[in-house]
ZASEFI-599163 format. One record per residue (C-alpha): x, y, z; residue in three letters. Coordinates in steps of 0.05 Angstrom, whole numbers, plus 5000, padded with zeros to 4 digits. Each point is the difference from the previous one (the first is absolute). Layout:
% residues N
XYZALA
...
//
This chain:
% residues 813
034070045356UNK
499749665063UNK
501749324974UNK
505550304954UNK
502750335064UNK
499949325041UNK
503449704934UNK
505650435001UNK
500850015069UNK
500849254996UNK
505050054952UNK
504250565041UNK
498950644958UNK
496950305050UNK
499450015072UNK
496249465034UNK
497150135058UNK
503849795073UNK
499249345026UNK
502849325023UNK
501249524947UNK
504849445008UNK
505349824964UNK
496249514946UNK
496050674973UNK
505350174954UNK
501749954928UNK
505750144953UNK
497250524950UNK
503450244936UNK
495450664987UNK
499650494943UNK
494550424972UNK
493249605010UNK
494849834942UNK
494249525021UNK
499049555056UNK
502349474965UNK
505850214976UNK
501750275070UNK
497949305027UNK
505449694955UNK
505250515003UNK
499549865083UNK
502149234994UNK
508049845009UNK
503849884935UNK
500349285018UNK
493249915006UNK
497450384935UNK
506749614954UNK
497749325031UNK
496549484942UNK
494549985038UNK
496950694993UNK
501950024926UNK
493250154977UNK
499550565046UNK
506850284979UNK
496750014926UNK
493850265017UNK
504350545027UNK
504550154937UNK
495649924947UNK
494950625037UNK
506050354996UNK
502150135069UNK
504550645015UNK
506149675041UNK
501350325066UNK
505750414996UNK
503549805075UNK
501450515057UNK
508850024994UNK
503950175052UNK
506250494984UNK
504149534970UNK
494149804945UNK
498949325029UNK
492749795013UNK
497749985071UNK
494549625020UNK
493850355054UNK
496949685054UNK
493650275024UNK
496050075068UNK
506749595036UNK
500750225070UNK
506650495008UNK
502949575054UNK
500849324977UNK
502749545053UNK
505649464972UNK
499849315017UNK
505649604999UNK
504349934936UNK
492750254956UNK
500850514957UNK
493950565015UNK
498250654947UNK
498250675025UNK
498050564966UNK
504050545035UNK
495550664967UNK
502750745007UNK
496350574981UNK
506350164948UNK
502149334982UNK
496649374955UNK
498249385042UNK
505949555001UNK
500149275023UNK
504249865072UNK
503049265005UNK
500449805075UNK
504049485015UNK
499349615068UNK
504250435064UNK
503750444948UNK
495150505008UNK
497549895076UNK
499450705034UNK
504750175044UNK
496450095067UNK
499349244981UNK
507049815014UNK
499850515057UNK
493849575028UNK
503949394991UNK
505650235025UNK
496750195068UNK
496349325001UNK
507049684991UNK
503650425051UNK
496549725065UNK
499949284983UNK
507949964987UNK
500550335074UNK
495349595022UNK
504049414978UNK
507650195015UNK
495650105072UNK
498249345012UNK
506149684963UNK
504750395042UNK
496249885067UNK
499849204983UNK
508150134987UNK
500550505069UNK
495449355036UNK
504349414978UNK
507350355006UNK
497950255074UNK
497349255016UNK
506549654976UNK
503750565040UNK
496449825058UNK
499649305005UNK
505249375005UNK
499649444967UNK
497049445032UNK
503949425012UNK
499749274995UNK
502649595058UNK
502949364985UNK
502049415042UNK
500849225001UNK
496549545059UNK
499549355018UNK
494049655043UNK
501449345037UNK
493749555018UNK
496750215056UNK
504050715004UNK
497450575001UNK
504850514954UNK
499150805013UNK
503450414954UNK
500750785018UNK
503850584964UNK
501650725019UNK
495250224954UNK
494549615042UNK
501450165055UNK
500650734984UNK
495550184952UNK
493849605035UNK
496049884938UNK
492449854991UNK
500749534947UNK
505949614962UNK
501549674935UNK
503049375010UNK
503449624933UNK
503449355012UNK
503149564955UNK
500949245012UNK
497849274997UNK
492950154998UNK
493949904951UNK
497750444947UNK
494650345011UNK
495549754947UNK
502249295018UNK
497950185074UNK
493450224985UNK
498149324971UNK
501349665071UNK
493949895037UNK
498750055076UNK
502049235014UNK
506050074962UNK
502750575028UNK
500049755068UNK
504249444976UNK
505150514959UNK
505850185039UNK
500350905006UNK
503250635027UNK
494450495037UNK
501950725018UNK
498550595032UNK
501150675023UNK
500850115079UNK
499650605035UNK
501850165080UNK
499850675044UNK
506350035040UNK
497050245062UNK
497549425059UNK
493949684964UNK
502949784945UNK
494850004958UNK
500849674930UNK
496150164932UNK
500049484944UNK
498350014936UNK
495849444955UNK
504949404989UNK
502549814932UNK
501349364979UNK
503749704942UNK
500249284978UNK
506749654987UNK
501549554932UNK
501349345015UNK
506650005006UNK
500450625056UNK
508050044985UNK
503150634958UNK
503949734951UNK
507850324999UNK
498150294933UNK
492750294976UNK
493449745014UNK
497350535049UNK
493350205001UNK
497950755021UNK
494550185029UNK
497650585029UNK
493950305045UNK
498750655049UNK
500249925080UNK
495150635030UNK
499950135075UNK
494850455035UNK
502250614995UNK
501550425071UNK
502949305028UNK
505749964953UNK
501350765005UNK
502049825081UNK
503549394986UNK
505549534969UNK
497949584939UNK
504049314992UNK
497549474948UNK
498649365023UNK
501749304961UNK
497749255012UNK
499549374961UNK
496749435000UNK
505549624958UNK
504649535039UNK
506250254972UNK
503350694999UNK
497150374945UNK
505050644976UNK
496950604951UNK
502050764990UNK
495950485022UNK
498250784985UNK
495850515029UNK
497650594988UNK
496850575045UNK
493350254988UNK
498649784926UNK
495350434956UNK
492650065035UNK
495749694934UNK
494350375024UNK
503850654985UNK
504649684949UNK
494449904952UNK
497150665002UNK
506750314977UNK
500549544945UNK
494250254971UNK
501350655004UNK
505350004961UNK
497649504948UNK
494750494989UNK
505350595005UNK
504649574951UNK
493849924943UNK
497750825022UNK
507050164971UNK
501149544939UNK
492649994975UNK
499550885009UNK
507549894968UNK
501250615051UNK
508149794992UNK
503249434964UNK
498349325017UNK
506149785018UNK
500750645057UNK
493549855017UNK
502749215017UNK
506550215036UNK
496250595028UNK
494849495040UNK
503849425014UNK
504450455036UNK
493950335035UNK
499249155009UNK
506149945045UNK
497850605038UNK
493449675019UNK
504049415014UNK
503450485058UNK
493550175024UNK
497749425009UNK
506249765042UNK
505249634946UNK
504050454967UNK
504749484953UNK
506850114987UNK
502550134924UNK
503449314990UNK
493449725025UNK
495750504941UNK
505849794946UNK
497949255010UNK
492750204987UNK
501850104931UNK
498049514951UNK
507249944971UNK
498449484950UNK
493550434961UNK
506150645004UNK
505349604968UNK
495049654951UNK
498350654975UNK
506950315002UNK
502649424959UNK
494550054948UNK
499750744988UNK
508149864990UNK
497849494945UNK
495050464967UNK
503750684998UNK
505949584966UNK
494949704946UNK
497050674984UNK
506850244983UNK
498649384937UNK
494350304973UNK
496149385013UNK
494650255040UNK
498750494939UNK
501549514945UNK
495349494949UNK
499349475005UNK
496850165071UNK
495850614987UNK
498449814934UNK
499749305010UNK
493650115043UNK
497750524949UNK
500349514941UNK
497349315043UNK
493650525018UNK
499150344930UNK
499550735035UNK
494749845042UNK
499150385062UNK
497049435055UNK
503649384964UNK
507250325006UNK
497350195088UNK
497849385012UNK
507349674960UNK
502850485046UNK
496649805068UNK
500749254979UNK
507950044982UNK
500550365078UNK
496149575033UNK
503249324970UNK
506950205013UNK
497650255080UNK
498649385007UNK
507149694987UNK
504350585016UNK
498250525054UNK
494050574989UNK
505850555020UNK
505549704944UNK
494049874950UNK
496650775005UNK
507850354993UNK
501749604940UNK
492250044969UNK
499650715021UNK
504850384954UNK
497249574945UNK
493150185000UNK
502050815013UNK
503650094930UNK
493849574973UNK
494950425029UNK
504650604970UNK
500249744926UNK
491949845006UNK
498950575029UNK
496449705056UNK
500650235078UNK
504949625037UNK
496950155057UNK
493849535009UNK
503049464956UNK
506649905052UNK
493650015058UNK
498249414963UNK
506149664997UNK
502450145077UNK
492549635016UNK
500749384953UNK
506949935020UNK
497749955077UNK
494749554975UNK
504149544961UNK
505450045062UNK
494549695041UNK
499749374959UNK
507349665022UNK
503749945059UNK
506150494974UNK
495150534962UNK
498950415051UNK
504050225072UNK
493849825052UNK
500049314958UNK
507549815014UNK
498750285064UNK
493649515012UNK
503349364967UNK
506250015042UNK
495849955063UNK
502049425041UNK
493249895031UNK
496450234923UNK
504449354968UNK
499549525059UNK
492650054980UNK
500749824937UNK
501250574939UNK
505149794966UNK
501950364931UNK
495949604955UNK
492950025036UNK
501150815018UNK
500850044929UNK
493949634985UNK
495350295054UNK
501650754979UNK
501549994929UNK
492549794984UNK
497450475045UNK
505450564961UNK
496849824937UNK
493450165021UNK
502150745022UNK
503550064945UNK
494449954955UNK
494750375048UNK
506850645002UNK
499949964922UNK
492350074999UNK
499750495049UNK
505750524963UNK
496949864940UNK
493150295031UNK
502650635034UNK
504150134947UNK
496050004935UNK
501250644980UNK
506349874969UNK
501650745011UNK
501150005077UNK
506349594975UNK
502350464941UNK
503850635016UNK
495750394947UNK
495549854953UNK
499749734937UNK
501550514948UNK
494349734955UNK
494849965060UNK
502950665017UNK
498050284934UNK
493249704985UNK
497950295077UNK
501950734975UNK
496549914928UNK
493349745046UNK
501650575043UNK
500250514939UNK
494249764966UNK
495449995069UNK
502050725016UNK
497450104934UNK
494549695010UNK
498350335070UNK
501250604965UNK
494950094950UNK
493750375019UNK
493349835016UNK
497250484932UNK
497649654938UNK
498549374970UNK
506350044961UNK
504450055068UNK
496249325019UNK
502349704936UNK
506750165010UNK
500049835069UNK
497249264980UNK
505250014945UNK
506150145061UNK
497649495052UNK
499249474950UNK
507750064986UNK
501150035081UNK
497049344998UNK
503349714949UNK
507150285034UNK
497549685070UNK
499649294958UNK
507250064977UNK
502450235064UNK
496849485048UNK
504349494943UNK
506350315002UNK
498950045075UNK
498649245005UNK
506149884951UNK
504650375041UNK
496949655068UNK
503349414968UNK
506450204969UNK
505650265032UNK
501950324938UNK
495950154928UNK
499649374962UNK
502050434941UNK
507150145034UNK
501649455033UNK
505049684948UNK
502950705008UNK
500849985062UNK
502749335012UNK
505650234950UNK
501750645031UNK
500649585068UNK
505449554966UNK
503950494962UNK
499550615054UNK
503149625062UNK
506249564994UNK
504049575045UNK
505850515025UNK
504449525026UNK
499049214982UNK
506849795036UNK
497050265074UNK
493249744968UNK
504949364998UNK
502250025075UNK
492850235031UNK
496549504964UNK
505849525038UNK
498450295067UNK
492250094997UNK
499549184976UNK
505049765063UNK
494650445043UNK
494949644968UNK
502849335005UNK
501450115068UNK
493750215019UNK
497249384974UNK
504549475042UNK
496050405060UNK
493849514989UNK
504849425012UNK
501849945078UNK
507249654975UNK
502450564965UNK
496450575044UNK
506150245036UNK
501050644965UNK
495150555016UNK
495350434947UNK
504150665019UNK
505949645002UNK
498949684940UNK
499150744966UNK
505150265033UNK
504549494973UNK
496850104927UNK
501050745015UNK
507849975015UNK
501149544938UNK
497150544954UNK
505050535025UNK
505449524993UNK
498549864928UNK
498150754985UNK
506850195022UNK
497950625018UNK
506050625026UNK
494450475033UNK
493649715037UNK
497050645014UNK
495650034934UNK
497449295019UNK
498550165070UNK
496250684991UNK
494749584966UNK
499349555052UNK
493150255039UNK
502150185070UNK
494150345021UNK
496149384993UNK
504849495039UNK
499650655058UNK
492849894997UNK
499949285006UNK
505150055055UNK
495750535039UNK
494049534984UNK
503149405033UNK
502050405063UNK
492350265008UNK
497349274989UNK
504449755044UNK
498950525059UNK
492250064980UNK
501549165016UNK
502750175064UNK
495050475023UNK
495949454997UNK
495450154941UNK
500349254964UNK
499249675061UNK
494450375018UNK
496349864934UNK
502349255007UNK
496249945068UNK
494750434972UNK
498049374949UNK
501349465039UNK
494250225040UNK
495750074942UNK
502049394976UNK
497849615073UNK
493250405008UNK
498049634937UNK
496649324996UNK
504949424977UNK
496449764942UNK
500950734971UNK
507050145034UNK
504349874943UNK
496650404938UNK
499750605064UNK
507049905008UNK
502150004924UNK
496050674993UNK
503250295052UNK
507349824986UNK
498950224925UNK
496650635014UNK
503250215055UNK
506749894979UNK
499250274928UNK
496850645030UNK
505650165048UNK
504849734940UNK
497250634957UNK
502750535057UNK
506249555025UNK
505349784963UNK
499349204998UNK
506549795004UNK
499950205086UNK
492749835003UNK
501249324968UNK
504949825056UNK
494950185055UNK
494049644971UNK
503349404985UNK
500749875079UNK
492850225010UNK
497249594953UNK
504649375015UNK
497750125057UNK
492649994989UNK
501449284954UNK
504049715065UNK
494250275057UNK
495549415023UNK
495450375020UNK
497950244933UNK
503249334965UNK
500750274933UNK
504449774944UNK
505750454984UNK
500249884930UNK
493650364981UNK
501950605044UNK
508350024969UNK
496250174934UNK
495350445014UNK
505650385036UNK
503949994934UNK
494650234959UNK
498350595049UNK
507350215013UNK
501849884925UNK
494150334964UNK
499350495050UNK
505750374983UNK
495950234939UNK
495250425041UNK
505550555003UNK
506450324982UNK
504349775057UNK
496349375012UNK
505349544954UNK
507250144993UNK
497849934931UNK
495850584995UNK
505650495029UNK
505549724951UNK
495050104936UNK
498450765016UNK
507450065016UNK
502249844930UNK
493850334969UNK
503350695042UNK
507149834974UNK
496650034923UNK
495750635021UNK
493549685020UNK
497950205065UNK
493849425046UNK
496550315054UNK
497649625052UNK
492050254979UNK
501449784933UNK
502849305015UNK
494249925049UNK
493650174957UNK
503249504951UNK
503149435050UNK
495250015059UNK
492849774961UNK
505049444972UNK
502449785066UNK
492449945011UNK
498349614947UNK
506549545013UNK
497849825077UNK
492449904973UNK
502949524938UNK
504949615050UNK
494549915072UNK
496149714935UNK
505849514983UNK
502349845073UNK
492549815022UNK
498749634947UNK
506749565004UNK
500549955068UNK
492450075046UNK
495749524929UNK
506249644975UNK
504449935062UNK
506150094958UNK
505249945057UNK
//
């Protein structure tokens, strides 16, 4: 009796005794009046299980002894319900997974609960929640509002600080003072001086050596200081001297040089005193130049500190996504302008408007013009694009990426990454859509190859045309063909290491699917019935062992299938069985809406393109890339003829030119603060405490590493004009004599590929996830950089590889 007992406690006719079980110690039990064990044993397995071929012989066995069928426990309206025994009554819901309960009344029969993911969380959940969610959105309108209450009361308190401009002329053997009222009265410790005149760059001056410098003619200043009362005592500060060019005569037109440096006096003697600068030459003629000061320029000392405060409070904000991205850019590089105040220069607004990198703005203006237009086509939704790829890769899921990635990075490197991504990005949305693939990661993949193929040409890429237009970078030598040469070999090799790399962290095909496949979906939940079957069979007989071997052969043979279907879906990006179908639902479900503005755009896009190729020929370069859009951009309304604008300009993405504008001001003042600068100087010194024979792979390192790793957190297009003077710089110092070529590409390759580390490292990056939010597909700055930093990693370890090689063995340059 005892073992009938346990039996039928097992089975859930009677009332097992209390205790924990977990949710795997279930089984779903058609029951009826019970005959032998055996017959119980097979009346407990699942329909599916006991109709499967597999278990025929059982099933016989069973009919031919003449087995009583179990006449079902029926609910009120006569259909069967199915029991679950010894579940626990409080089943927890995870996710979207459905979970029985037996819910058991003392006047009702058991009935089966579905719980579906938060539909059924408790209440005093949400009232948890709610409480947990109440102090952090005080917290933050707290701090948001005091950072708005901090800047508004700084600009309310402060003036702007003025420039002082003037013109002088030294005669030989004269010596010029120049004073102002705001010398005089203001009695500063230290002053920026910028003049601009017949004098030599400063690269070009740091070739000259000691004997040749006391032959070159030159202006020296300084800062002088007085007290007014009988000693007269006088303060000076360090001298600065600056060579002259040859010819020491300003042309009427042009030619000036400007250069600029800080004056300091000890402080408490100025404070007393009148300041005056003082001017000589050695030249024999009268040399004339402008002049402008300005009091008490940011301290760097301090200036760096607050820019890194609020690059970390910049990343705090975007990478928490406490508010939008693009608040969180103009909310900092105001803060920016306020810690430009505090540290003594508070610019005026026409001075922040020329921070703006107006050229990137009306690139991307003019393009998103170009685009929105298009879409109104059908084109970017139409064969033979989507199922052009789709046919030329049979289906297959890593063939059509990697057709993808190839088809952005080739055309990055001939047009830029920014017009490449919004006319590749609406493209590979609707194709995600029909394959039902996640747009997500797979437009991640196309922002990076597009900034790697960018790298590989002079126009691909902003820091590139900003590099190759450097007088000092072509006077030593790049010229289109050999920067083409030099980085395009390197580009292949990341290219292929990128590839390998996605292809590793994403081999389970399914982190790039937004579900599953239906037919992996079902073979999981047969393998799932059968082995709660199986778990559910008790530990009583030989005959239950029988059975048991009977059910977990099957499992094994369902694991087989499944680990092939899994592999077969691994490499297709649809069944093979469908794919015919699905290339022919592509091309009859989306049509060309309207071939005659087809017609025109197609007009527009290829004079952009043209355009954009004349740029790699310095005889027809006369014609910038945005204005070259712009233009391209103004044709297309012409021909489109269009009475209202306003549909056309709502899709145009102003959030995202805000947050490139905010970006530039923040570089710009984070530049001014002194933060570049102070990483320039930072290497140099590196570079010099190493031994000479090693110098140059040190210095390749460092200007790879360190500017891809600051690339990842600032936007390259600012940091690209700031490095390019510290490492033209480095190539023109004597005292480290090394060759600039080397350096010029291991600055591309850091600024270039760093931009894949994060989010708002490329303008790239930011464009992509703005389209992918315009189609409903939201990046986060976490997701982008689990995906996007490791590659940046692999990128800077594939090209120090490529640079040593070609440049410390092979001395390429």
């Amino acid at each position: 009796m005892a073992g009938w007992k346990s039996f039928t406690e097992w089975i859930g006719l009677s009332k097992p005794p209390k205790r924990e079980l977990d949710k795997s110690q279930y089984s779903l039990v058609s029951c009826g009046e019970l005959t032998t064990d055996n017959i119980q044993l097979w009346l407990a397995l699942p329909d599916e299980v006991k109709n499967d071929p597999s278990l025929a012989s059982l099933r016989q066995m069973y009919e031919r002894d003449g087995a009583v069928e179990a006449t079902p426990l029926a609910t009120k309206s006569g259909n069967p319900i199915k029991v679950l025994s010894l579940v626990d009554p409080s089943p927890t819901a995870v996710g979207d997974t459905e979970v029985c309960s037996a819910k058991k009344d003392s006047n009702e029969t058991p009935t089966i609960t579905e719980i579906k993911g938060a539909d059924n969380v408790p209440t005093n959940e949400h009232k948890k929640t709610e409480k947990k969610t109440k102090p952090a959105y005080y917290i933050k309108m707290t701090v948001l509002l005091a950072c708005w209450i901090f800047f508004t009361v700084i600009f309310l308190t402060h003036d702007v600080k003025k420039e002082t401009r003037g013109v002088a002329s030294v005669a030989p053997d004269e010596v010029k003072t120049m004073t102002s009222a705001s010398l005089e009265t203001s009695r500063p410790h230290s002053i920026l001086i910028r003049v601009s005149g017949p004098f030599l760059a400063e690269n070009d001056e740091i070739k000259l050596n000691d004997t040749i410098k006391e032959r070159t003619k030159s202006v020296t200043m300084w800062l002088e200081s007085s007290r007014t009362n009988a000693t007269n005592l006088k303060e000076k500060s360090e001298n600065w001297t600056i060579y002259l060019d040859e010819d020491d005569t300003l042309p009427d037109f042009g030619g000036a040089e400007t250069r600029s440096a800080i004056l300091k006096l000890t402080p408490g003697i100025s404070a007393n005193g009148n300041c005056s600068l003082k001017i000589v030459t050695t030249s024999r003629t009268v040399v004339a130049f402008s002049v402008v000061h300005k009091l008490d320029p940011v301290d760097e000392n301090v200036g760096v500190i607050y820019a890194c405060v609020l690059l970390v409070g910049l990343y705090v904000l975007i990478i928490f996504e406490i508010i939008n991205r693009t608040l969180a850019a103009v909310t900092m590089s105001t803060m920016s302008l306020a810690a430009l105040v505090l540290a003594g220069d508070r610019p005026a607004l026409s001075e922040v408007i020329t921070w703006l990198n107006e050229e990137t703005l009306i690139l991307l203006f003019s393009m998103m013009l170009l685009v929105a237009i298009m879409a109104e086509t059908g084109i970017f939704v139409r064969p033979p694009l989507q199922s052009h790829y789709h046919s030329v890769t049979k289906g297959k899921l890593w063939p059509l990426i990697l057709l993808l990635c190839a088809i952005t990075a080739t055309v990055s490197s001939i047009l830029d990454n920014v017009t490449t991504i919004l006319l590749m990005s609406p493209i590979t949305i609707r194709l995600c859509e029909v394959m039902e693939l996640d747009p997500v990661p797979i437009l991640m993949f196309m922002a990076i190859f597009s900034n790697i193929g960018g790298t590989a040409t002079p126009v691909g890429d902003p820091p590139n045309v900003i590099v190759a237009s450097n007088r000092a970078v072509i006077d030593s030598g790049i010229n289109f063909a050999n920067f083409t040469a030099h980085m395009a070999l390197g580009i292949i090799l990341v290219f292929c290491q990128t590839a390998m790399q996605i292809r590793y962290v994403f081999r389970d095909s399914n982190k790039l699917r937004l579900t599953v496949p239906k037919e992996i979906r079902g073979l999981s939940h047969q393998i799932s019935i059968w082995r709660r079957a199986a778990d559910s069979l008790p530990h009583l007989s030989k005959d239950v062992q029988v059975v048991r071997e009977r059910l977990e052969r099957k499992i094994r043979k369902l694991t087989v299938e499944l680990d092939v279907l899994i592999k077969k879906s691994n490499s297709r990006a649809c069944p093979e069985e469908t794919f015919q179908t699905t290339l022919k639902e592509m091309k009859e479900k989306y049509k060309i809406r309207d071939k005659a503005l087809l017609i025109k755009a197609s007009v527009a896009v290829c004079f952009v393109v043209v355009v954009f190729f004349l740029h790699s020929m310095p005889a027809l370069d006369r014609v910038s890339l945005g204005w070259t859009a712009l233009l391209g951009a103004i044709l297309l309304l012409i021909l489109a003829d269009r009475e209202d604008l306003e549909p056309v300009l709502h899709r145009v993405e102003w959030s995202t030119l805000l947050f490139f504008a905010a970006l530039f001001v923040l570089m710009e003042a984070l530049s001014k603060l002194g933060l570049i600068s102070y990483i320039g100087g930072i290497m140099e010194l590196l570079i010099l405490r190493v031994d000479e024979s090693s110098r140059l792979a040190v210095a390749i390192l460092l200007t790879l590493w360190v500017s891809g790793v600051i690339s990842a957190f600032v936007d390259n297009i600012p940091l690209t004009t700031m490095m390019v003077r510290v490492v033209v710089s480095m190539g023109s110092n004597l005292k480290l004599d090394l060759p600039m070529q080397p350096l010029i590409w291991a600055l591309l390759f850091g600024v270039c590929l760093g931009g894949n580390g994060t989010l708002i490292g490329a303008s790239a990056n930011v464009v992509c996830a703005g389209v992918a939010e315009q189609h409903g597909y939201k990046f986060t700055f976490a997701r982008f950089f689990r995906v996007g930093f490791p590659l940046m990693i692999g990128h800077f370890v594939v090209a120090s590889i490529y640079l040593l090689m070609c440049h410390c063995v092979f001395s390429w340059h």
